[in-house]
DSSP file (Angstrom, degrees, kcal/mol; ACC not computed):
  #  RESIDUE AA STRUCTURE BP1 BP2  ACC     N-H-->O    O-->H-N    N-H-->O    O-->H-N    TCO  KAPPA ALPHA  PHI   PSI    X-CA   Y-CA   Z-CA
    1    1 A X              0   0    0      0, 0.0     3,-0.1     0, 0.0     0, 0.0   0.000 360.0 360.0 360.0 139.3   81.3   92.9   71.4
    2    2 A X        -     0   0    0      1,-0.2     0, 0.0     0, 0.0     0, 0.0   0.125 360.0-122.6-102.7  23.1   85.0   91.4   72.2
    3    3 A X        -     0   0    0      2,-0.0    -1,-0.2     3,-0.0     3,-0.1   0.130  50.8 -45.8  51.8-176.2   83.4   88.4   74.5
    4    4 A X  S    S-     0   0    0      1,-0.1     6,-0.1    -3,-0.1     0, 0.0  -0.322  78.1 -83.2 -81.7 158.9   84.5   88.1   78.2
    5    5 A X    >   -     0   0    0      1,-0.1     3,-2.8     2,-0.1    -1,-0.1  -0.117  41.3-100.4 -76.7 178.8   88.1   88.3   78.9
    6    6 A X  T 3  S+     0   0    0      1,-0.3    -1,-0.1    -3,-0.1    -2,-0.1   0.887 114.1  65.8 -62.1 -48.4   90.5   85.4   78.7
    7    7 A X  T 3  S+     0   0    0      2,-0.1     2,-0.6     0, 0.0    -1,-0.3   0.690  83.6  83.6 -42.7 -27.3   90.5   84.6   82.3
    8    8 A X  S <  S-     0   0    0     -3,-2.8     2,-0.6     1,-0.1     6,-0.1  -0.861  75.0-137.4 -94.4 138.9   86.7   83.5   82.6
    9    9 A X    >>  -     0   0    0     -2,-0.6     3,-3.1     4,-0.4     4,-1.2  -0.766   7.1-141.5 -55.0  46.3   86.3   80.3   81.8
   10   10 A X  T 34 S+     0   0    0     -2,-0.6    -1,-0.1     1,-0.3     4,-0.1   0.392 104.1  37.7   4.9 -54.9   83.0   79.7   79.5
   11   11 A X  T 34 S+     0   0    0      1,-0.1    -1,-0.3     2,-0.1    -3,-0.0   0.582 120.5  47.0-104.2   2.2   82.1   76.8   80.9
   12   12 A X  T X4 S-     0   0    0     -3,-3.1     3,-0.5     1,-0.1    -2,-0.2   0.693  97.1-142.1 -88.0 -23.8   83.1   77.7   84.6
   13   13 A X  T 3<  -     0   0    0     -4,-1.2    -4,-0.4     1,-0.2    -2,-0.1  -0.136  28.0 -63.8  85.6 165.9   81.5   81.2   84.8
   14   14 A X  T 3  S+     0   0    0     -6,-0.1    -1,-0.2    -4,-0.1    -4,-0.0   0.289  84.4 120.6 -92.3  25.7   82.5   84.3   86.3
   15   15 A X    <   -     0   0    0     -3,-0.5     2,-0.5     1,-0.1    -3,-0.0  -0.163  62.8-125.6 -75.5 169.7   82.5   83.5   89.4
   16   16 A X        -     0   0    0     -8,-0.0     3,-0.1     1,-0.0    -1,-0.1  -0.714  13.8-136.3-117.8  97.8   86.1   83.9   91.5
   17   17 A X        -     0   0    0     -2,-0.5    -1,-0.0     1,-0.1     4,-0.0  -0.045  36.0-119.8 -51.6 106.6   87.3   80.8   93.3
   18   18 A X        -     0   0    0      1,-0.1     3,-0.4     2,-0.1    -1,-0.1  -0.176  16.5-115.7 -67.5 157.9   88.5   82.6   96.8
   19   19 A X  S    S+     0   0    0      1,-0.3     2,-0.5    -3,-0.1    -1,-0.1   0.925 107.0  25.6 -61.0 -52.8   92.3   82.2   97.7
   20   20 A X  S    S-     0   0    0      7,-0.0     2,-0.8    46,-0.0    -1,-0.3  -0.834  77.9-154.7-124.1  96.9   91.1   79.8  101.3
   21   21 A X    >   -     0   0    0     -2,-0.5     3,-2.3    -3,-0.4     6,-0.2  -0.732   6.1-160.6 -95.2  89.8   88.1   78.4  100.7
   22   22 A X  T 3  S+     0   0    0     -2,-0.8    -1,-0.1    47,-0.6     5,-0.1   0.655  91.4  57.2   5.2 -50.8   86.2   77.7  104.4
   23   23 A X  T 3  S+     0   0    0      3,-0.1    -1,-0.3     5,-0.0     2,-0.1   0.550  79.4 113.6 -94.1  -3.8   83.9   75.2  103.0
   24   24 A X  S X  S-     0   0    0     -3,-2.3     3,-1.2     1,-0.1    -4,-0.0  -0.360  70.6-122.6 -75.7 153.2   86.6   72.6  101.5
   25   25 A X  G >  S+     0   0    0      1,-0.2     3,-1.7     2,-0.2     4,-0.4   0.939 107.8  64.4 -51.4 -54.0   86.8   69.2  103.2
   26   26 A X  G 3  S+     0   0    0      1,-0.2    -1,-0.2     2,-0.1     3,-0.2   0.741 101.8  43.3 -80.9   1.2   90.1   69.5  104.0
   27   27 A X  G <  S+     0   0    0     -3,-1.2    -1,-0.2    -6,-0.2    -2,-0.2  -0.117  81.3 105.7-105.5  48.2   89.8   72.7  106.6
   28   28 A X    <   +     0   0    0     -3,-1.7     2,-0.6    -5,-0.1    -2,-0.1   0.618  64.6  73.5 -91.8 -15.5   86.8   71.1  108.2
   29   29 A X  S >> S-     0   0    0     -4,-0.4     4,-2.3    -3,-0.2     3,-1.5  -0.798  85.9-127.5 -97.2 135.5   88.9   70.1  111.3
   30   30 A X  T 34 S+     0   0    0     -2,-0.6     5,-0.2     1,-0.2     4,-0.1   0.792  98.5  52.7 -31.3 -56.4   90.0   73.0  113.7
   31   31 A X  T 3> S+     0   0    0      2,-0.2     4,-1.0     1,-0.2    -1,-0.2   0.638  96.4  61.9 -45.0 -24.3   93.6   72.5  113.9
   32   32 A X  H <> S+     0   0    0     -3,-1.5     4,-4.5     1,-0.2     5,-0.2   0.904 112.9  40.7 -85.5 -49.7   94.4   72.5  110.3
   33   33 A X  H  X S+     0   0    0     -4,-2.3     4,-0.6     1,-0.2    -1,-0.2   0.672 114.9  51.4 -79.5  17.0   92.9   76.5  110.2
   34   34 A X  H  >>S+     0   0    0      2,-0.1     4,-3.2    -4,-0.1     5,-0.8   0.586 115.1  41.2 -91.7 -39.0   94.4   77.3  113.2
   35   35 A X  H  X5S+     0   0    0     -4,-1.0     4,-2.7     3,-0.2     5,-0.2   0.956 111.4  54.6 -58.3 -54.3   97.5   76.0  111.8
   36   36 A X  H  <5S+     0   0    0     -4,-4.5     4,-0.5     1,-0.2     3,-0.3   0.961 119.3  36.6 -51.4 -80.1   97.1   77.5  108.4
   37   37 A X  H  X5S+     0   0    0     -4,-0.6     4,-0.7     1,-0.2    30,-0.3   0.625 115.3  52.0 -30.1 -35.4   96.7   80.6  110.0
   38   38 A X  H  X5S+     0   0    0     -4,-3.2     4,-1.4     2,-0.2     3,-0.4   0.898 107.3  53.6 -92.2 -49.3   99.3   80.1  112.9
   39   39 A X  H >X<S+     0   0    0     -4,-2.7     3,-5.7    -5,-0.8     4,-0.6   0.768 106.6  47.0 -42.3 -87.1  102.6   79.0  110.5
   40   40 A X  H 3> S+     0   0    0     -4,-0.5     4,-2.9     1,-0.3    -1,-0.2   0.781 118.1  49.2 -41.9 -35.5  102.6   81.7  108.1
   41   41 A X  H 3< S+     0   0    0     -4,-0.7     4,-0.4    -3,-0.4    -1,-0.3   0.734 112.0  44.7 -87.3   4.0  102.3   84.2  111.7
   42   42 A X  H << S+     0   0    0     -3,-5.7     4,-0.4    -4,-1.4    -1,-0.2   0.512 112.6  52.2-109.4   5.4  104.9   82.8  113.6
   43   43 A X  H  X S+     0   0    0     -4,-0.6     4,-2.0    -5,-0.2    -2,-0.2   0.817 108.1  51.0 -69.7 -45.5  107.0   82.8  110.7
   44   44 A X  T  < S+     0   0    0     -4,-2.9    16,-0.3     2,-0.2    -2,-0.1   0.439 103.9  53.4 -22.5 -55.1  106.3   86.0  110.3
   45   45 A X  T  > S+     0   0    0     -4,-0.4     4,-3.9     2,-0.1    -1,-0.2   0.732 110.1  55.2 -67.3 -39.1  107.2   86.8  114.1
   46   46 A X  H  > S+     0   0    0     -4,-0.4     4,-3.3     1,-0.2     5,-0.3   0.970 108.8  50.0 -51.2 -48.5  110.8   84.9  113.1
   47   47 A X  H  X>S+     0   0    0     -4,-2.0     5,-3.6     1,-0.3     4,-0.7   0.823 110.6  41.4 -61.5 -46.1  111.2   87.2  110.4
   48   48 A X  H  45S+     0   0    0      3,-0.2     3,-0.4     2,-0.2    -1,-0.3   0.943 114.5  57.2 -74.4 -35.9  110.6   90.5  112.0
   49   49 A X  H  <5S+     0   0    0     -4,-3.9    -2,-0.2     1,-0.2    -3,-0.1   0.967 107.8  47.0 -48.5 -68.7  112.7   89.2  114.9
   50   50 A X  H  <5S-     0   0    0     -4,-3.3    -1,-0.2    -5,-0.2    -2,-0.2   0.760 121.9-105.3 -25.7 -42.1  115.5   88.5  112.6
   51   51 A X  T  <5S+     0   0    0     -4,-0.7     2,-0.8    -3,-0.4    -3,-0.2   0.662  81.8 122.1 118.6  20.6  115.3   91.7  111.1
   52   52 A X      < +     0   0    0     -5,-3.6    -1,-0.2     1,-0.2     5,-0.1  -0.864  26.5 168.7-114.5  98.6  113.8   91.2  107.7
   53   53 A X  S >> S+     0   0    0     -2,-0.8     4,-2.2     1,-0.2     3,-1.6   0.873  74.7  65.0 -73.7 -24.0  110.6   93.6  107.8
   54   54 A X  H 3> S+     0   0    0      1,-0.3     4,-1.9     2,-0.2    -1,-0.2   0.845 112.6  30.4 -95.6 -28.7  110.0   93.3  104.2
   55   55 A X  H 34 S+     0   0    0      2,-0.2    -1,-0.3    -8,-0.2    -8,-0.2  -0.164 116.7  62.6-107.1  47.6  109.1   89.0  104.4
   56   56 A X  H <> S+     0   0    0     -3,-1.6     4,-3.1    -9,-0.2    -2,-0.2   0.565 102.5  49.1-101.2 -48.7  107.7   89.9  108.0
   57   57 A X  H  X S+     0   0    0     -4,-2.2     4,-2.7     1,-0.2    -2,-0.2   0.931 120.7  35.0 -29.7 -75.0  105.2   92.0  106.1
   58   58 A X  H  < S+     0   0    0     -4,-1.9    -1,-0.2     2,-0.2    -3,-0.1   0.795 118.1  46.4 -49.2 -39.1  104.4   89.1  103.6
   59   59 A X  H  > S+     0   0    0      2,-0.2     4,-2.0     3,-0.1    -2,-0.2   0.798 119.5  41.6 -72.7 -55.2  104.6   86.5  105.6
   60   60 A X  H  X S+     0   0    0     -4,-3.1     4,-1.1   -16,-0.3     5,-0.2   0.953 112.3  55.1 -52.6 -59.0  102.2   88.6  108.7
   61   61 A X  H  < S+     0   0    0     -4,-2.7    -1,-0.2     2,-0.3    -2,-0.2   0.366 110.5  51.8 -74.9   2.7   99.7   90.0  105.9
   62   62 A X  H  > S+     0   0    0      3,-0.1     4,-2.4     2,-0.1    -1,-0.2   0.664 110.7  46.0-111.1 -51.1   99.3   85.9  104.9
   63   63 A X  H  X S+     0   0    0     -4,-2.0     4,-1.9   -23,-0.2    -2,-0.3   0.776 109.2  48.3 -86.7  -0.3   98.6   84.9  108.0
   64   64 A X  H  X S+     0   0    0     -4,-1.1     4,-2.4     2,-0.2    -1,-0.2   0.727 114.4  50.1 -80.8 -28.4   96.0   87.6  109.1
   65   65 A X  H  > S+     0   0    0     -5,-0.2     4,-2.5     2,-0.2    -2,-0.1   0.902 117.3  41.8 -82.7 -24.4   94.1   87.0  105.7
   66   66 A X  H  X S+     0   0    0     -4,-2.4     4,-1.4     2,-0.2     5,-0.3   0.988 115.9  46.2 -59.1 -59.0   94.3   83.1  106.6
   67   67 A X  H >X>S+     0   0    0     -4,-1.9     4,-2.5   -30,-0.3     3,-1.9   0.915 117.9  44.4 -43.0 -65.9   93.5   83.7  110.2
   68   68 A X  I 3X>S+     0   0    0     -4,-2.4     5,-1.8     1,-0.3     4,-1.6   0.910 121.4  42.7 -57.3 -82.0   90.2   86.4  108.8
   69   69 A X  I 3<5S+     0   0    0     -4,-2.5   -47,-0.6     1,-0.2    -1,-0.3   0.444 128.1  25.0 -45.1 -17.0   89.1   83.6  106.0
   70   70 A X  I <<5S+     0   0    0     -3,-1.9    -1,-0.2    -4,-1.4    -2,-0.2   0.806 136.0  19.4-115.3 -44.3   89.4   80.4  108.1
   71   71 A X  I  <5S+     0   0    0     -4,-2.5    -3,-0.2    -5,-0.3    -2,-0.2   0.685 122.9  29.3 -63.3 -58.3   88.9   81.6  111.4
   72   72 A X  I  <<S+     0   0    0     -4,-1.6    -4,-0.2    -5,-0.7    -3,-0.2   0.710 106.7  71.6-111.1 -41.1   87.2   85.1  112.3
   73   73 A X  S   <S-     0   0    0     -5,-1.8    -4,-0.1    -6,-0.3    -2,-0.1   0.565  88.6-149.2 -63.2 -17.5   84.9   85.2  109.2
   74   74 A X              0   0    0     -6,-0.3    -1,-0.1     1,-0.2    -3,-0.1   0.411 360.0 360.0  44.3  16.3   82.8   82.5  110.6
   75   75 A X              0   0    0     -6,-0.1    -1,-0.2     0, 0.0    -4,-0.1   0.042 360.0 360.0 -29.4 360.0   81.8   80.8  107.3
């Protein structure tokens, strides 16, 4: 047996800390996830406007997963 790979932590376990975590103190007021969520898409909007699809892409796909995790997921 090689033990668990390098990335788990022994004394943290294998659980996987998510990327926007709902339940932290600091998105417990409304504005701040609507905000998290809202930058990254209206940047997003700038971006495509401008002409750059490839960080309209990134930018979009950041805020929909913000929007889904802080917002729509209802955690």
């Amino acid at each position: 047996m090689l033990g668990p790979p390098p990335f788990i932590l022994p004394w943290i376990g294998p659980e996987i800390m998510p990327l926007l975590d709902p339940k932290d103190p600091f998105f417990a007021k409304p504005w701040v996830r609507w905000a998290t969520a809202g930058a990254p898409l209206a940047w997003g909007a700038m971006e495509l406007a401008l002409g750059n699809p490839g960080w309209a892409l990134m930018f979009l796909a950041a805020g929909a997963y913000a929007a889904w995790a802080l917002i729509l997921s209802g955690k």
